[in-house]
C-alpha positions as CSV (number, residue, x, y, z in Angstrom):
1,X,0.0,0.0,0.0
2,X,1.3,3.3,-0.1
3,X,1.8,5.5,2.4
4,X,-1.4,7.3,1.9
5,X,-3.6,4.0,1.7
6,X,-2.0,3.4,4.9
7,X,-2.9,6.1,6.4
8,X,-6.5,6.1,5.6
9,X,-6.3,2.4,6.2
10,X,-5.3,3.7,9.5
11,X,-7.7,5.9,10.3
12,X,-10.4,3.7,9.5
13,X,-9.4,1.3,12.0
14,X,-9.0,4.3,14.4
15,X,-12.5,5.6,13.8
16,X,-13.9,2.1,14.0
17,X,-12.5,1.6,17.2
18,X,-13.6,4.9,18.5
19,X,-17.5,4.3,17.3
20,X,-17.5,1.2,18.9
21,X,-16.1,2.3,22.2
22,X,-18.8,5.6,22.0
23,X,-21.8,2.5,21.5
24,X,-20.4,1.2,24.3
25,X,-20.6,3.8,26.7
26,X,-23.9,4.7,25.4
27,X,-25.5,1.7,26.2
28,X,-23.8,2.1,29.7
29,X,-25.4,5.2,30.6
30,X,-28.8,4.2,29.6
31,X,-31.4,3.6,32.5
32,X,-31.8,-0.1,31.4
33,X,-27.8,-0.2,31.4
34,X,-28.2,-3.2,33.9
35,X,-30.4,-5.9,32.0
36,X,-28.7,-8.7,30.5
37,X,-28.5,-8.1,26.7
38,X,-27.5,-4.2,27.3
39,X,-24.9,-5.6,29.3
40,X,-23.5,-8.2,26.8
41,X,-24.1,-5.6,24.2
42,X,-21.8,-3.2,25.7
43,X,-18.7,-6.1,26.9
44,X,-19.3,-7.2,22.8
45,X,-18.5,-3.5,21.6
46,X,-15.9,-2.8,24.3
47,X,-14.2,-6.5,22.7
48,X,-14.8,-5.1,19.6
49,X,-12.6,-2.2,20.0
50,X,-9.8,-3.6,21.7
51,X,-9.9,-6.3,19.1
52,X,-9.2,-4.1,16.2
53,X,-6.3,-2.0,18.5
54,X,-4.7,-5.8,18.9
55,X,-5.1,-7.0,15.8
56,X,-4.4,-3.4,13.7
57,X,-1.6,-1.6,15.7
58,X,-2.5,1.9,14.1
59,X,0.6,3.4,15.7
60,X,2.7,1.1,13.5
61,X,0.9,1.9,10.1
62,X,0.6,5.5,11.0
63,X,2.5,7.4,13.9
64,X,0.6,10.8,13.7
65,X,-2.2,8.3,15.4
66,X,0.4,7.7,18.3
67,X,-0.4,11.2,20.2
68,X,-3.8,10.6,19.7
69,X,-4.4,7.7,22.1
């Protein structure tokens, strides 16, 4: 790829990441944060995120990422 793929390649994974981890929190704060499936719901999303900062390092394929986190 070149250096511009991989830094939109990049920033995908970044924003991915980030959506998943705002889901998460949102289902957190809601008032029915406490039943089951919300629950699960928000451990899936907060898996999901870390999953993708695990399996794509963005700080390798793009260091400007590296002061964002």
């Amino acid at each position: 790829m070149t250096p511009r793929e991989q830094a939109a390649f990049a920033a995908g994974i970044e924003t991915a990441r980030q959506m998943a981890m705002t889901a998460a929190v949102s289902i957190e704060v809601r008032e029915d944060a406490g039943d089951l499936r919300q629950r699960a719901a928000a451990a899936a999303l907060q898996g999901l995120a870390e999953g993708l900062k695990v399996a794509f390092p963005t700080d390798a394929i793009d260091p400007a990422l590296q002061a964002k986190r």
